[in-house]
C-alpha positions in Angstrom: -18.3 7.6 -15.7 -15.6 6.1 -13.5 -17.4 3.2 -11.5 -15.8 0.6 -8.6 -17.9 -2.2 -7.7 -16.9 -4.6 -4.7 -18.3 -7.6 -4.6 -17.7 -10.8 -2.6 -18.3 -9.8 1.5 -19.9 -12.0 3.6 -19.9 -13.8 6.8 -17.5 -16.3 7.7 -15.8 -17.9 10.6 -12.6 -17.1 12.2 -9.9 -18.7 10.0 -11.5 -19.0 6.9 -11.3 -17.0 4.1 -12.7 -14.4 1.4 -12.0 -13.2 -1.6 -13.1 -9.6 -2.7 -13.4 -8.3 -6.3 -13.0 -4.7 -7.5 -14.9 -4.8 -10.9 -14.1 -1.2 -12.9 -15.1 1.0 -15.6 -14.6 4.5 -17.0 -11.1 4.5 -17.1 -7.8 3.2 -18.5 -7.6 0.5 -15.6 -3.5 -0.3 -16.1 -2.9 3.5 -16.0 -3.9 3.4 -11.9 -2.9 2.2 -8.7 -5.8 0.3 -6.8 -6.0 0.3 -3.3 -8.1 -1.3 -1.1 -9.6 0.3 2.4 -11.4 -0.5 5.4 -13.5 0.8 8.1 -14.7 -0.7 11.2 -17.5 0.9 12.9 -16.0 3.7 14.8 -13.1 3.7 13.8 -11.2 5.6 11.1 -10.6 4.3 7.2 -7.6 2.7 6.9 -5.7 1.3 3.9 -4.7 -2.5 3.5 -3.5 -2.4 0.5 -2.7 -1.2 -2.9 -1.2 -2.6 -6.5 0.4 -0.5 -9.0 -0.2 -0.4 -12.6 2.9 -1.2 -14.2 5.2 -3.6 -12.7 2.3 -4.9 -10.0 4.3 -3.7 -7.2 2.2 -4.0 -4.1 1.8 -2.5 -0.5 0.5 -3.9 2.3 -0.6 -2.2 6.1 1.8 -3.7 8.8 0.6 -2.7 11.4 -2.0 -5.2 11.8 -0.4 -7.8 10.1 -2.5 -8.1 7.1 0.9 -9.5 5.1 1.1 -12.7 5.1 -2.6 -13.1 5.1 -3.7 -11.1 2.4 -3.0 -11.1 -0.8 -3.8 -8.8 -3.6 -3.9 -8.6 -7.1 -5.0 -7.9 -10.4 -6.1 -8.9 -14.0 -5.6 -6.1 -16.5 -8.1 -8.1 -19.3 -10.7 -8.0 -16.8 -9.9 -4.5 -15.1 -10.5 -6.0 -11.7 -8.4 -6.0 -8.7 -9.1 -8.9 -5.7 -8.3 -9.3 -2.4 -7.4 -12.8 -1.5 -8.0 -12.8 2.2 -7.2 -15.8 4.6 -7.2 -16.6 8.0 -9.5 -14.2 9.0 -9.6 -12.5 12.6 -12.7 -11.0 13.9 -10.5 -7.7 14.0 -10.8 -8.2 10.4 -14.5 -7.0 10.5 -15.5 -3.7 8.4 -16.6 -2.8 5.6 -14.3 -2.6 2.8 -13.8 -0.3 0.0 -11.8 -0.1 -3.2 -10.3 3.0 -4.6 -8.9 4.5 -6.7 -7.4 8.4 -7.7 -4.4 10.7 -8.8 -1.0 8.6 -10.3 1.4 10.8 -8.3 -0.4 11.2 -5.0 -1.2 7.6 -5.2 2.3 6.7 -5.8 3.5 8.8 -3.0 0.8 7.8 -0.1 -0.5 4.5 -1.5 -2.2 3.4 1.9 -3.4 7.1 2.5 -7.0 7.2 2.2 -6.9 10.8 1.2 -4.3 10.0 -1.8 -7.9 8.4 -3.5 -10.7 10.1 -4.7 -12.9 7.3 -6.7 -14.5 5.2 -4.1 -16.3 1.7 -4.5 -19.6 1.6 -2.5 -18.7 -1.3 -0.1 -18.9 -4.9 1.0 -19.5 -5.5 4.5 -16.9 -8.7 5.7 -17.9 -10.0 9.4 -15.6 -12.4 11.2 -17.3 -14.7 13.8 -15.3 -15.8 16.6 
């Protein structure tokens, strides 16, 4: 059975930082893209970011300027995929999700939420002002 597991959420002041952990099973981890989501309340899913298999190449969302303040990665002895996050806004709050899901479509849409059909179950990250 393919499993994510996030781990690492929490509460924390605006400017510090996080770090999230995507923890797998069930599947050849270096074969797949990771991405990691998020979801605010009320507002749609959106992608932050995503690491390829091979080469580690990444992507990141510009639009709200996660780059430069987040960083992801991944260990391939492990199979687990973090989320280095830093100077955290309270626009940062949501729950966030790991994915993961088919090599091409992935490859194609890597910030697409619909590219990803495995889903983690969640770890709520709250930014206090």
């Amino acid at each position: 059975e393919v499993q994510l597991v996030e781990s690492g959420g929490g509460l924390v002041q605006a400017g510090g930082s996080l770090r999230l952990s995507c923890s797998t099973s069930g599947f050849t981890f270096d074969d797949y893209a990771i991405g990691w989501f998020r979801q605010a309340p009320g507002k749609e899913r959106e992608g932050v970011s995503c690491i390829s298999p091979s080469d580690g190449s990444v992507n990141y969302l510009e639009s709200v300027n996660v780059k430069g303040r987040f960083t992801i990665s991944r260990d391939n002895i492990r199979n687990t995929v973090y989320l280095q996050m830093n100077s955290l806004r309270p626009e940062d709050t949501a729950v966030y999700y790991c994915a993961t899901g088919n090599k091409v479509v992935v490859t194609l849409y890597p910030l697409d939420p619909w590219s990803y059909d495995v889903w983690g179950q969640g770890a709520q990250v709250t930014v206090s002002s």
